[in-house]
Biotite code that builds the C-alpha atoms (Angstrom):
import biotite.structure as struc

atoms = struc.array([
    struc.Atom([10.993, -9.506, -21.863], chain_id="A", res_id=1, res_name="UNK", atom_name="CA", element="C"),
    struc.Atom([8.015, -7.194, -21.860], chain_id="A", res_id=2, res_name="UNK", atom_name="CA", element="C"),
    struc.Atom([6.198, -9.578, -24.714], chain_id="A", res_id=3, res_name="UNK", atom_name="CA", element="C"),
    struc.Atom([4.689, -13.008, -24.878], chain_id="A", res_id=4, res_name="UNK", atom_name="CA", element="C"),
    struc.Atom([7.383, -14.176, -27.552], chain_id="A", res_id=5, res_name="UNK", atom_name="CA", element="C"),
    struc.Atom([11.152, -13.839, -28.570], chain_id="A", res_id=6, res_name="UNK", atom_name="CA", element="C"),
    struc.Atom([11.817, -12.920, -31.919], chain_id="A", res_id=7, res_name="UNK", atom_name="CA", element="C"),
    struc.Atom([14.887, -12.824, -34.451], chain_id="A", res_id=8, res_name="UNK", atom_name="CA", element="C"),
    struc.Atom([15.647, -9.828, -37.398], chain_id="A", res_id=9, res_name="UNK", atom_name="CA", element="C"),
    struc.Atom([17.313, -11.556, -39.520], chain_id="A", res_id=10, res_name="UNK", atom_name="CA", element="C"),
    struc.Atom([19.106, -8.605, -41.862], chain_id="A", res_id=11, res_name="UNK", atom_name="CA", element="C"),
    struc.Atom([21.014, -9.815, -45.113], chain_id="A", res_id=12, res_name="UNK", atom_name="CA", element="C"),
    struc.Atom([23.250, -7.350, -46.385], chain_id="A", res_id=13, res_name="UNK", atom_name="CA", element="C"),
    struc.Atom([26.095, -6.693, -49.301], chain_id="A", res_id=14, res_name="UNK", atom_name="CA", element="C"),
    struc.Atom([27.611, -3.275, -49.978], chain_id="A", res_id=15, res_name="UNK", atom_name="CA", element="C"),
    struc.Atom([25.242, -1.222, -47.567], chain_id="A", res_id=16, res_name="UNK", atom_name="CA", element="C"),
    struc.Atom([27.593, 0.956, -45.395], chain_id="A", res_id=17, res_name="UNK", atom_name="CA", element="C"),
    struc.Atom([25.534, 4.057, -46.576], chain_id="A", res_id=18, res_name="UNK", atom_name="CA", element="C"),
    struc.Atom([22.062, 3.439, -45.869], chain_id="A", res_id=19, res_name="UNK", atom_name="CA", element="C"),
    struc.Atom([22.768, 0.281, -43.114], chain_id="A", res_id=20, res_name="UNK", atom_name="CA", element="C"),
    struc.Atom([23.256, 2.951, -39.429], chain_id="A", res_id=21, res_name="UNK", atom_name="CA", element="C"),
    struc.Atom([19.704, 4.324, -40.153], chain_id="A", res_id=22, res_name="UNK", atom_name="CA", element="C"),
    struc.Atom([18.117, 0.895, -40.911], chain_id="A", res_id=23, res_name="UNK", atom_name="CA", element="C"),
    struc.Atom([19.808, -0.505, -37.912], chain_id="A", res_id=24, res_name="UNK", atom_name="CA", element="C"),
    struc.Atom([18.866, 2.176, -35.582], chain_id="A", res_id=25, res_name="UNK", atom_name="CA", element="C"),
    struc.Atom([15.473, 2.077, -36.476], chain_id="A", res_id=26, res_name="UNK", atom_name="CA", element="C"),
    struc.Atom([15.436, -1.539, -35.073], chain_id="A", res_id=27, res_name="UNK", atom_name="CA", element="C"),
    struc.Atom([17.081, -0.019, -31.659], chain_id="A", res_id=28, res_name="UNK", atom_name="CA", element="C"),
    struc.Atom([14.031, -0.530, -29.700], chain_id="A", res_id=29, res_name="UNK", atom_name="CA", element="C"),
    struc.Atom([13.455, -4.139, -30.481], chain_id="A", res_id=30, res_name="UNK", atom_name="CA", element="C"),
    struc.Atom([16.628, -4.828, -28.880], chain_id="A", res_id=31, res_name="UNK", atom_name="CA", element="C"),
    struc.Atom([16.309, -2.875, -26.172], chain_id="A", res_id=32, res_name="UNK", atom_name="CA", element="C"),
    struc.Atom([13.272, -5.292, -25.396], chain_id="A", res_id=33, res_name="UNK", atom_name="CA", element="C"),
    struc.Atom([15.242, -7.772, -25.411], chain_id="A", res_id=34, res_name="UNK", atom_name="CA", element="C"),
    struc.Atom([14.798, -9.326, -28.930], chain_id="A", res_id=35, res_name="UNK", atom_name="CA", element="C"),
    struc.Atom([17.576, -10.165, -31.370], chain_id="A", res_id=36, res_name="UNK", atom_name="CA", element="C"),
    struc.Atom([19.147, -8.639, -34.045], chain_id="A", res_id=37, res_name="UNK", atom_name="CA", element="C"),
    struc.Atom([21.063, -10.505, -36.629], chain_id="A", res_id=38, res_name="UNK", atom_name="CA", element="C"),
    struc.Atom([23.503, -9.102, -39.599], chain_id="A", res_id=39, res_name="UNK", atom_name="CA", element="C"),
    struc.Atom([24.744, -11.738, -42.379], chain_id="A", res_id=40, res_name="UNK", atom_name="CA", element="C"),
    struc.Atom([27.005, -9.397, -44.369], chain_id="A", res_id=41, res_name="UNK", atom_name="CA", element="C"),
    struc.Atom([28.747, -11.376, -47.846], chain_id="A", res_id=42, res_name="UNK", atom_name="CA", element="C"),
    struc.Atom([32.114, -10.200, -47.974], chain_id="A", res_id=43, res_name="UNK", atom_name="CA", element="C"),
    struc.Atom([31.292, -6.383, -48.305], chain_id="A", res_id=44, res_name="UNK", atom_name="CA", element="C"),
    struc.Atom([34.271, -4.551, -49.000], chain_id="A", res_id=45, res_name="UNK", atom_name="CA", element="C"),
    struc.Atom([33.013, -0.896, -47.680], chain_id="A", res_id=46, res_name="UNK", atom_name="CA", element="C"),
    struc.Atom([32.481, -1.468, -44.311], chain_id="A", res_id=47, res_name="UNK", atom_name="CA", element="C"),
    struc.Atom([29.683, -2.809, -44.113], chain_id="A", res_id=48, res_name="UNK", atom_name="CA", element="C"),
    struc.Atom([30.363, -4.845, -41.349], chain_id="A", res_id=49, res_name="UNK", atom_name="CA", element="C"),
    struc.Atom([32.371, -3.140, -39.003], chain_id="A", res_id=50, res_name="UNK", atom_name="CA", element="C"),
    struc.Atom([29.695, 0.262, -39.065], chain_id="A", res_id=51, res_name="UNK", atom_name="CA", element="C"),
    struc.Atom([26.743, -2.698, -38.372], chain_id="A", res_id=52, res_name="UNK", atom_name="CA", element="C"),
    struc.Atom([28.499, -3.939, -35.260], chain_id="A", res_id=53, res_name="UNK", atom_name="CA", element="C"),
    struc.Atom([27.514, -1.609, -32.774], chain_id="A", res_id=54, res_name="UNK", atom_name="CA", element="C"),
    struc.Atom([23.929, -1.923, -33.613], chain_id="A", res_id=55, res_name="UNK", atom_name="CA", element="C"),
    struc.Atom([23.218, -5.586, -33.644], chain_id="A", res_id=56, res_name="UNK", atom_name="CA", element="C"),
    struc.Atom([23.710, -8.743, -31.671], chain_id="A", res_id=57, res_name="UNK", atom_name="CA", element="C"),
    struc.Atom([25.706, -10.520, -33.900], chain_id="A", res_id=58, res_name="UNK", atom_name="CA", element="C"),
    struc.Atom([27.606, -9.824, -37.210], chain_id="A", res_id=59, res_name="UNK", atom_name="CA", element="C"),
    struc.Atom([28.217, -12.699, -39.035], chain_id="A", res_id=60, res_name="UNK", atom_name="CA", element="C"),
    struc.Atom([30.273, -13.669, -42.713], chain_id="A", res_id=61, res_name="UNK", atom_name="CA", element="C"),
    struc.Atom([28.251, -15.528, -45.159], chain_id="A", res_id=62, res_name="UNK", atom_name="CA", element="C"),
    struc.Atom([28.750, -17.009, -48.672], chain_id="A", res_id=63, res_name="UNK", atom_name="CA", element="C"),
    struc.Atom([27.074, -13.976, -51.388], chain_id="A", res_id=64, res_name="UNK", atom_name="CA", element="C"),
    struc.Atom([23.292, -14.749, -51.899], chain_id="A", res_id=65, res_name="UNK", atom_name="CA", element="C"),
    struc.Atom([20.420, -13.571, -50.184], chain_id="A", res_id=66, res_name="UNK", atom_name="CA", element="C"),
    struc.Atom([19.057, -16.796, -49.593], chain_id="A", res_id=67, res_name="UNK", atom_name="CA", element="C"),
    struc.Atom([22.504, -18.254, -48.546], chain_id="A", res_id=68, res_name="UNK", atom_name="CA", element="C"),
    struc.Atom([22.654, -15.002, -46.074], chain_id="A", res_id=69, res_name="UNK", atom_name="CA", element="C"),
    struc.Atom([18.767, -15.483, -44.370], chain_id="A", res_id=70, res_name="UNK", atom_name="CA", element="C"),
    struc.Atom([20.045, -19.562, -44.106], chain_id="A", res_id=71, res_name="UNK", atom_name="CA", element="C"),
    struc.Atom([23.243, -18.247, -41.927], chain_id="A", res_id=72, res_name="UNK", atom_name="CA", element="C"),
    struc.Atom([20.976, -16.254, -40.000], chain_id="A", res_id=73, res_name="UNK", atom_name="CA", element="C"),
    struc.Atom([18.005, -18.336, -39.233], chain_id="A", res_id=74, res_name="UNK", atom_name="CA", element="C"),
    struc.Atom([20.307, -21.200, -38.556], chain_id="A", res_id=75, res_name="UNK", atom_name="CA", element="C"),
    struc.Atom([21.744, -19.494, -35.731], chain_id="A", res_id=76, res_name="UNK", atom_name="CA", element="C"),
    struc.Atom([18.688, -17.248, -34.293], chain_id="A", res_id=77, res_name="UNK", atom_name="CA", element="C"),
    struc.Atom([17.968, -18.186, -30.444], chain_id="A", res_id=78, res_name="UNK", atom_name="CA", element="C"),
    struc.Atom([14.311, -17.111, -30.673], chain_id="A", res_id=79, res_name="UNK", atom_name="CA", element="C"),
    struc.Atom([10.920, -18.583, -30.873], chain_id="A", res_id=80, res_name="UNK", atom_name="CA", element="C"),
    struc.Atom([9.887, -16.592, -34.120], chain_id="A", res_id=81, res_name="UNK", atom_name="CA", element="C"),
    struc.Atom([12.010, -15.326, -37.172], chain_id="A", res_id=82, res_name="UNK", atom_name="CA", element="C"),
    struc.Atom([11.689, -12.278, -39.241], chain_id="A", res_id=83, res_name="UNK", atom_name="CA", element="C"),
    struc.Atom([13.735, -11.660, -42.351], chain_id="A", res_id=84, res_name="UNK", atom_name="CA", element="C"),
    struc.Atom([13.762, -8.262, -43.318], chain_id="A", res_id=85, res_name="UNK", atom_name="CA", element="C"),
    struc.Atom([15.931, -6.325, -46.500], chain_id="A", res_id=86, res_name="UNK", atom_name="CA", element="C"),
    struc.Atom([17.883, -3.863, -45.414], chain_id="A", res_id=87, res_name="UNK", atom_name="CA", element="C"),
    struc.Atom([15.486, -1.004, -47.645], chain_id="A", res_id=88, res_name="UNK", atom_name="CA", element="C"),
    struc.Atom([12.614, -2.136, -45.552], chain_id="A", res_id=89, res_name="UNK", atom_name="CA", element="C"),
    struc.Atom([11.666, -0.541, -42.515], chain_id="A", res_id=90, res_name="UNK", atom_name="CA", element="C"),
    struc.Atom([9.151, -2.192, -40.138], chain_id="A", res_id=91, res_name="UNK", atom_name="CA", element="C"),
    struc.Atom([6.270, -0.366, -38.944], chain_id="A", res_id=92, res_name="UNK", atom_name="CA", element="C"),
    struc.Atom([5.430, 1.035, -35.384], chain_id="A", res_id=93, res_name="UNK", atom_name="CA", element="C"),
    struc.Atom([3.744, -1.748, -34.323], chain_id="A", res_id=94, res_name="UNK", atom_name="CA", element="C"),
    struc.Atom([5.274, -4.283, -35.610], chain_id="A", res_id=95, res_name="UNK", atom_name="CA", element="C"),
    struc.Atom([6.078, -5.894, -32.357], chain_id="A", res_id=96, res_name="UNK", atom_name="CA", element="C"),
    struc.Atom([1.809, -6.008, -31.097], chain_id="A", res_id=97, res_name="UNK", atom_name="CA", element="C"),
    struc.Atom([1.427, -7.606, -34.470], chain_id="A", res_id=98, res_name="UNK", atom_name="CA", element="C"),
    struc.Atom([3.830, -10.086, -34.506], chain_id="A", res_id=99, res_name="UNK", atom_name="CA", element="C"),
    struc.Atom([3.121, -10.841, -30.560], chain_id="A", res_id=100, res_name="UNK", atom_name="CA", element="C"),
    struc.Atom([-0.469, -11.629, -32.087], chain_id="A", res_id=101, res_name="UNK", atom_name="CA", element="C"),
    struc.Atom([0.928, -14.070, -34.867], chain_id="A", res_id=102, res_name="UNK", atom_name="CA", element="C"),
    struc.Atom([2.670, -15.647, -32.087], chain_id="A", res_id=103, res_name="UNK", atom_name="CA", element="C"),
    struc.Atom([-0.557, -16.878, -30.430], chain_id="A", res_id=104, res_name="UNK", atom_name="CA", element="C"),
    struc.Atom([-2.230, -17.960, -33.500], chain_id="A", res_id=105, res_name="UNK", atom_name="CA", element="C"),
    struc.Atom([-2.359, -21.249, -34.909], chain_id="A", res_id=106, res_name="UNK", atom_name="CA", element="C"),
    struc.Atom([-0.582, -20.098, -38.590], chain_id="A", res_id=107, res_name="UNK", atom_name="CA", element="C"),
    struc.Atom([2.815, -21.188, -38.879], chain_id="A", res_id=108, res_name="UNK", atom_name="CA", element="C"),
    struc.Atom([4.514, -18.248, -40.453], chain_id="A", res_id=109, res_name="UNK", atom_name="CA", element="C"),
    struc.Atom([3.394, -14.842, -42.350], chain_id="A", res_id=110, res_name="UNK", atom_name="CA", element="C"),
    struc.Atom([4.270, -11.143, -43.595], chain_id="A", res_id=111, res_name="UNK", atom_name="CA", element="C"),
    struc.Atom([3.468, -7.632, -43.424], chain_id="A", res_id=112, res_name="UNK", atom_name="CA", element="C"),
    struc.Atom([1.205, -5.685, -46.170], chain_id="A", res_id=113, res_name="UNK", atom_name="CA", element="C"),
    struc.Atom([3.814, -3.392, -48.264], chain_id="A", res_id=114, res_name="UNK", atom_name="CA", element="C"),
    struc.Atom([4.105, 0.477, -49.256], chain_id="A", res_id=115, res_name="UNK", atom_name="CA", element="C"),
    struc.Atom([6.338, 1.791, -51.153], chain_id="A", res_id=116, res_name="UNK", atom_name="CA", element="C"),
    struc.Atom([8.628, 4.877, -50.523], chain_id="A", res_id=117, res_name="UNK", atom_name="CA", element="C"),
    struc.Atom([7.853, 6.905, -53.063], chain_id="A", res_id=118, res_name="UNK", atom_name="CA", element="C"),
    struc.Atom([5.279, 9.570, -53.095], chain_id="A", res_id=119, res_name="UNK", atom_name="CA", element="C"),
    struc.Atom([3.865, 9.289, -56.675], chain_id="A", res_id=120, res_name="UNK", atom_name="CA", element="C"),
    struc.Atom([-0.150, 7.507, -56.931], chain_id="A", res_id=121, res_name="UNK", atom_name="CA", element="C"),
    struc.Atom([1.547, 4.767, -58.865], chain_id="A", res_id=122, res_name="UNK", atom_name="CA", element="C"),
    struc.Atom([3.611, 3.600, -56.238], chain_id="A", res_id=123, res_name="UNK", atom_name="CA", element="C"),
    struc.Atom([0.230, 3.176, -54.090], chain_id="A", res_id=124, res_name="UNK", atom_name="CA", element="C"),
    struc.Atom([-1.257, 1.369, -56.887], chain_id="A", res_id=125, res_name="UNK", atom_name="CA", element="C"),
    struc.Atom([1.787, -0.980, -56.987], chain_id="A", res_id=126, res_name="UNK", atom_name="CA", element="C"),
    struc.Atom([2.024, -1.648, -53.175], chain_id="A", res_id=127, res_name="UNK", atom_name="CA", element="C"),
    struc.Atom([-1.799, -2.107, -53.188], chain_id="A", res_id=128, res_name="UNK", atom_name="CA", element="C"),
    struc.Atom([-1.676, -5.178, -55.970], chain_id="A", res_id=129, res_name="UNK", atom_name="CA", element="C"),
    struc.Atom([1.273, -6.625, -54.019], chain_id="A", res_id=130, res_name="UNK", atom_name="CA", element="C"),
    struc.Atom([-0.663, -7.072, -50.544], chain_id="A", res_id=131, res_name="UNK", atom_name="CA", element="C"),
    struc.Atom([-3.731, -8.342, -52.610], chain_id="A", res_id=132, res_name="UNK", atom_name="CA", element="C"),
    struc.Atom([-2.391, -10.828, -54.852], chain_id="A", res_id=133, res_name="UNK", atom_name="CA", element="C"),
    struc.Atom([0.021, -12.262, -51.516], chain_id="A", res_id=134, res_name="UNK", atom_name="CA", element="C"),
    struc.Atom([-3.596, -12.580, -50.120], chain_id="A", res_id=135, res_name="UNK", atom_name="CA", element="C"),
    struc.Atom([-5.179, -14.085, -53.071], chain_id="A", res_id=136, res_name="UNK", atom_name="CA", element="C"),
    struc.Atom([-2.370, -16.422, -53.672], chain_id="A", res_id=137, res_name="UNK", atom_name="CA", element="C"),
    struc.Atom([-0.297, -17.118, -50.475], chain_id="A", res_id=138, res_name="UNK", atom_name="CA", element="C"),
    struc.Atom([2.544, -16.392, -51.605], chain_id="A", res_id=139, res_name="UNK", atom_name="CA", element="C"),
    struc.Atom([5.026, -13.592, -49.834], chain_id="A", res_id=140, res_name="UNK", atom_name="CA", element="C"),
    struc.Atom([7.776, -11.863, -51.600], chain_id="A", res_id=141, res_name="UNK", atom_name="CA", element="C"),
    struc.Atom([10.841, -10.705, -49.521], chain_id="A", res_id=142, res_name="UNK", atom_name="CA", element="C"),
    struc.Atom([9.845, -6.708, -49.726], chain_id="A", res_id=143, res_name="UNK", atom_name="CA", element="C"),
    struc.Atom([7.196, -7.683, -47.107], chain_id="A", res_id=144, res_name="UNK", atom_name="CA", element="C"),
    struc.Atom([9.314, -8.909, -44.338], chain_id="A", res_id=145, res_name="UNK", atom_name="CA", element="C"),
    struc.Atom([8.430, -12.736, -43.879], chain_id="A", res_id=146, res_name="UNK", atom_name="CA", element="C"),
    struc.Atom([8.406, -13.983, -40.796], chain_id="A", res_id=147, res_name="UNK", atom_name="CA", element="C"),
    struc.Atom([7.727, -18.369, -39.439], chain_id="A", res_id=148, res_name="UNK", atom_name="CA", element="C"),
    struc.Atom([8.187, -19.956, -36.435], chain_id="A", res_id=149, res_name="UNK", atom_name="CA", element="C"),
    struc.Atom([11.681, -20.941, -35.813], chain_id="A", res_id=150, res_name="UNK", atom_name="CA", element="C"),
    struc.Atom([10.804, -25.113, -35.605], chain_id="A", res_id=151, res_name="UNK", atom_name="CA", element="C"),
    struc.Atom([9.000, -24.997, -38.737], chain_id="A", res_id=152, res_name="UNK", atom_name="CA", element="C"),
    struc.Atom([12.144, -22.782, -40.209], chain_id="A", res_id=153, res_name="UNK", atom_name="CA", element="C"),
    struc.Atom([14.108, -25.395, -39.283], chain_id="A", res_id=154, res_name="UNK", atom_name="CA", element="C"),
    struc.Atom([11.897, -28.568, -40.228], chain_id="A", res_id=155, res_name="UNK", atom_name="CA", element="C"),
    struc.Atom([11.849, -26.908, -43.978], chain_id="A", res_id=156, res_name="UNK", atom_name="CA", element="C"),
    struc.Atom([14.934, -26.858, -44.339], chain_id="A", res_id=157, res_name="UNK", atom_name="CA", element="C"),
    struc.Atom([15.443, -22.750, -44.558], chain_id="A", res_id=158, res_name="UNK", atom_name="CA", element="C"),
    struc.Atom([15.442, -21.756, -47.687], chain_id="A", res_id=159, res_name="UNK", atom_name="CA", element="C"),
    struc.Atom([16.292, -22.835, -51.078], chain_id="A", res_id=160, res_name="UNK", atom_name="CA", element="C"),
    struc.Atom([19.446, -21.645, -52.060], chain_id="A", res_id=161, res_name="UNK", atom_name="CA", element="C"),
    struc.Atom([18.509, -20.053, -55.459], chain_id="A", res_id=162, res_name="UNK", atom_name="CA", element="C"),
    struc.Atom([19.904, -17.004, -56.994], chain_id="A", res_id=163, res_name="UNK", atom_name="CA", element="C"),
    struc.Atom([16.600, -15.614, -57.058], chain_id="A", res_id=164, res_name="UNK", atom_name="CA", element="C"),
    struc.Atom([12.597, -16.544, -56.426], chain_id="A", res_id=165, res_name="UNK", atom_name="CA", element="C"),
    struc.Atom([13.680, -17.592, -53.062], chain_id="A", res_id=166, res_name="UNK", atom_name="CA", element="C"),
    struc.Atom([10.799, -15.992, -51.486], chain_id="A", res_id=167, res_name="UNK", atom_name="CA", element="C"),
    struc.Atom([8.430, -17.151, -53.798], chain_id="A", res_id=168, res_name="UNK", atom_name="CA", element="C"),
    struc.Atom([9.953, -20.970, -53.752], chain_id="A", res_id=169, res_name="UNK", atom_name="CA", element="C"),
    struc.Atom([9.691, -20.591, -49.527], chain_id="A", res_id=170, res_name="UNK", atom_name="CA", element="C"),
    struc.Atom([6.418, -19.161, -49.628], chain_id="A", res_id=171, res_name="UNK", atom_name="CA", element="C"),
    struc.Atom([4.977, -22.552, -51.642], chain_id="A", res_id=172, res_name="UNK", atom_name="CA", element="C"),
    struc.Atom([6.504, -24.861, -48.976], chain_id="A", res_id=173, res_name="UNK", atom_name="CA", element="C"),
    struc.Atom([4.859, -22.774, -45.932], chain_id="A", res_id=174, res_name="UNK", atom_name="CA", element="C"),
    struc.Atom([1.585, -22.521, -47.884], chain_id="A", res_id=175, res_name="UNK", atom_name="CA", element="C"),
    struc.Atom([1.839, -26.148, -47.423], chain_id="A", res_id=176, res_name="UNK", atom_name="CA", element="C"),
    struc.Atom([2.150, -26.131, -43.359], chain_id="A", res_id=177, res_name="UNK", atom_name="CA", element="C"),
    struc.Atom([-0.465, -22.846, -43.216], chain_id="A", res_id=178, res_name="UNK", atom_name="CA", element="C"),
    struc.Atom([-1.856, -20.064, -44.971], chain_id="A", res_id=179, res_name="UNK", atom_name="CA", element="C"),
    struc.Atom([-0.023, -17.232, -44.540], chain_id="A", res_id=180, res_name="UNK", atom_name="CA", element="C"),
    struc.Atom([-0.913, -14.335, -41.231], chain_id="A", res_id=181, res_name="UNK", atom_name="CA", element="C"),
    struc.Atom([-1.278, -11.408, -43.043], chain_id="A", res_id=182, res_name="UNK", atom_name="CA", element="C"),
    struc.Atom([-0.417, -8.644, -41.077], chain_id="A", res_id=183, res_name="UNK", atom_name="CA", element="C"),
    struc.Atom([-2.233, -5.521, -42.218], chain_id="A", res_id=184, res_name="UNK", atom_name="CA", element="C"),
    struc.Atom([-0.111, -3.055, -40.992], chain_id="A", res_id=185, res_name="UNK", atom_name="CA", element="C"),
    struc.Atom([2.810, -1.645, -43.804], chain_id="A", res_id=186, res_name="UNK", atom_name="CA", element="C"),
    struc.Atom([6.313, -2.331, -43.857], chain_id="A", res_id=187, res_name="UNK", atom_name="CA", element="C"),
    struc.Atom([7.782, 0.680, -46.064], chain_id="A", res_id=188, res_name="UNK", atom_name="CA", element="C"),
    struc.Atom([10.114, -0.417, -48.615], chain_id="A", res_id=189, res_name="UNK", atom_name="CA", element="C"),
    struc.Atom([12.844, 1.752, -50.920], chain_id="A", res_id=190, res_name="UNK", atom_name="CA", element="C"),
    struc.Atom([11.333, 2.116, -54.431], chain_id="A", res_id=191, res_name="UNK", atom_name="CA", element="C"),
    struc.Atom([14.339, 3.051, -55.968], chain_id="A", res_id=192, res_name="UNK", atom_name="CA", element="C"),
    struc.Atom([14.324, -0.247, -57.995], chain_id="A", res_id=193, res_name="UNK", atom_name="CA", element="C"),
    struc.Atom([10.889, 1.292, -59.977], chain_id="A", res_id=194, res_name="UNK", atom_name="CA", element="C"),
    struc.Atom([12.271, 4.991, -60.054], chain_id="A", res_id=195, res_name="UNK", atom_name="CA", element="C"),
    struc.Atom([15.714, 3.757, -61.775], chain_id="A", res_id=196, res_name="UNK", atom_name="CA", element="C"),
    struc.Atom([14.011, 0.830, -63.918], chain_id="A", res_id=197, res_name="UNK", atom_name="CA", element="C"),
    struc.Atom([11.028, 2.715, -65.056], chain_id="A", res_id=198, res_name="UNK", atom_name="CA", element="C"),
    struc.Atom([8.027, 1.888, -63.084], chain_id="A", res_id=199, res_name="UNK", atom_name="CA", element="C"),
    struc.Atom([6.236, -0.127, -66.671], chain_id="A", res_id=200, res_name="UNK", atom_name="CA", element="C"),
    struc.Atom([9.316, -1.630, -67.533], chain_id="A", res_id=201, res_name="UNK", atom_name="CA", element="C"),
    struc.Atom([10.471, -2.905, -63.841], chain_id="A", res_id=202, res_name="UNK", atom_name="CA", element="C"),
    struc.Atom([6.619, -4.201, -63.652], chain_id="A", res_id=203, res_name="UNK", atom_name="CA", element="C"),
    struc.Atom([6.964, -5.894, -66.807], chain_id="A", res_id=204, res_name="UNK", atom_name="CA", element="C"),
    struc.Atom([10.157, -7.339, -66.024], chain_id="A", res_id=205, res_name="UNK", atom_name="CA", element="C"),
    struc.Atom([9.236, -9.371, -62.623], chain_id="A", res_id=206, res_name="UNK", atom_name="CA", element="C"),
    struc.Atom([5.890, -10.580, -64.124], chain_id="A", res_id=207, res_name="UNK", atom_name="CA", element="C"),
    struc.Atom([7.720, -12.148, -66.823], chain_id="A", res_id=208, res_name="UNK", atom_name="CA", element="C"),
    struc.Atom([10.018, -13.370, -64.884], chain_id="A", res_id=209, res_name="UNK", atom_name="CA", element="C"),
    struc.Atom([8.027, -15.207, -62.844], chain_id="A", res_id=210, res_name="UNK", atom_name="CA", element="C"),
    struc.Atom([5.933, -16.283, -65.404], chain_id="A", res_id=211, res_name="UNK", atom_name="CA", element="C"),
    struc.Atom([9.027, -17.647, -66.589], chain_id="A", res_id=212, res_name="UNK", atom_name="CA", element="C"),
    struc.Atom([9.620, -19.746, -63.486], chain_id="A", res_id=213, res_name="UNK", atom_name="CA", element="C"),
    struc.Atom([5.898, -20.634, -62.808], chain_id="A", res_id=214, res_name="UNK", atom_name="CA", element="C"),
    struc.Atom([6.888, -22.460, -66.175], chain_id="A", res_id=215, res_name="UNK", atom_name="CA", element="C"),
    struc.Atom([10.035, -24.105, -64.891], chain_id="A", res_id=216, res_name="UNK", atom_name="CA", element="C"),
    struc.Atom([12.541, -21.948, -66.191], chain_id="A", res_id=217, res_name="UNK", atom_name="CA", element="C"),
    struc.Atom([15.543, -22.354, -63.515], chain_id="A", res_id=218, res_name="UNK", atom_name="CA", element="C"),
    struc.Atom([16.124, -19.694, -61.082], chain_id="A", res_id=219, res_name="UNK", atom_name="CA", element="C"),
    struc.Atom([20.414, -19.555, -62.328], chain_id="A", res_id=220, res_name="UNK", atom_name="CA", element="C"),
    struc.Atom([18.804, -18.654, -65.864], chain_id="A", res_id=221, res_name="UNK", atom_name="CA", element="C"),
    struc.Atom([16.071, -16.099, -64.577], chain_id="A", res_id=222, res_name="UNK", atom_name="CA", element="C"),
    struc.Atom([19.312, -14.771, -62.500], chain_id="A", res_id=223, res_name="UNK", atom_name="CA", element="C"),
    struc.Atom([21.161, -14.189, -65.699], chain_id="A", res_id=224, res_name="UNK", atom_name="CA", element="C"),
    struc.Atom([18.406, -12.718, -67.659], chain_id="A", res_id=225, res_name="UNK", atom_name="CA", element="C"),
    struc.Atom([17.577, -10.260, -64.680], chain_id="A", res_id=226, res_name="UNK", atom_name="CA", element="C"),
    struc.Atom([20.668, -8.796, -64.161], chain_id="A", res_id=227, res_name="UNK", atom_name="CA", element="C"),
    struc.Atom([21.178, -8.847, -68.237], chain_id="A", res_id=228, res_name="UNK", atom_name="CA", element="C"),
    struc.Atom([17.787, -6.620, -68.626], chain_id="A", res_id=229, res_name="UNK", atom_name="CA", element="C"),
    struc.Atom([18.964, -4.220, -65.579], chain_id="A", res_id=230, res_name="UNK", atom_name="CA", element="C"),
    struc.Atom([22.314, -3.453, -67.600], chain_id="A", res_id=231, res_name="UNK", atom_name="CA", element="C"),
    struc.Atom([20.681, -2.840, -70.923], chain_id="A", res_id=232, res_name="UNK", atom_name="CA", element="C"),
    struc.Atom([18.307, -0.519, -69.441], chain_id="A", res_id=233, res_name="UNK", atom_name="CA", element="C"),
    struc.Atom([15.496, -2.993, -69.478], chain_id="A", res_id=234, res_name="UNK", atom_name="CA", element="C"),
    struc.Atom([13.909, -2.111, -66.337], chain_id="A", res_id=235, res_name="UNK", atom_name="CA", element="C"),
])
């Protein structure tokens, strides 16, 4: 092992045999320093799985939800730090000298400041309020890779198995351990979800929503009334 820690990509995925081979081969180098890669696939029925197994460590059959998925993952990594990343998300170059610094801090977990893929200013101006309002507030959301320390993964609990806010819910409880490591350098994530949604009406739509469950709306009904607005064209 040519660094100071072990560490564990944790890679939930559903449906992804198109995009998953360049996403997994971009993570090549990690394991070929000896650090683990980890596939929870949730019953995909286009191969998914079997196009993944070449290019991890393990492929392993979950029950469908993304926190559900990282849970089966985490539970099962063999190394000292874990990094759940979305299959759109690509880490950056040196990803590994940054998270090999984490490692001998005192924080207990962190994440990665965020770009988006698209080349429009807007994106920029997007990706830029993400990274400062995770500073401002602590709290991580899963586009920016978040990464803990395996014991304190485990002594949590993993995470809450919502339908959605999972990130935001996990981020709260490791607030409460240590502020977050904030890792400056970008992890690049698809902005397809803006480009299809609008990039207004998509912004609109997740700051209402979790307005809604800063309130105490539950995370089944926020669910519903996502994937309601992103059939009717809401976002």
């Amino acid at each position: 092992m040519s660094d100071s820690f072990s560490l564990s990509i944790v890679v939930p995925v559903w449906m992804e045999a198109a995009g998953i081979v360049p996403a997994l081969e971009a993570l090549q180098p990690l394991r070929a320093k000896g650090h683990e890669l980890i596939v929870v696939d949730s019953g995909s029925t286009d191969g998914t799985a079997k196009v993944a197994g070449p290019l991890a460590d393990r492929v392993i059959q979950s029950e469908r939800g993304r926190a559900v998925q990282m849970n089966t993952g985490g539970f099962v990594a063999k190394s000292q730090v874990l990094l759940f990343l979305h299959a759109d998300t690509h880490l950056p170059q040196n990803a590994l000298d940054s998270l090999n610094k984490f490692a001998q801090s005192d924080k207990a977990w962190g994440r990665f400041d965020v770009r988006l893929s698209g080349r429009g200013a807007m994106f920029r101006v997007i990706a830029w309020f993400m990274n400062q309002r995770s500073r401002l507030t602590g709290i991580c959301t899963g586009d920016q890779a978040l990464f803990v320390r395996r014991e304190v993964f485990e002594a949590l609990g993993g995470f809450e198995p919502m339908p959605i806010m999972e990130d935001i819910e996990m981020s709260r409880r490791l607030r409460l351990v240590s502020r977050p490591y904030c890792i400056k350098s970008q992890v690049t994530t698809d902005s397809r979800r803006w480009e299809q949604g609008g990039i207004w009406k998509t912004i609109f739509l997740m700051w209402r929503l979790r307005w809604r469950y800063w309130r105490g709306e539950s995370p089944e009904t926020l669910a519903h009334s996502y994937r309601s607005d992103v059939r009717n064209g809401k976002s």
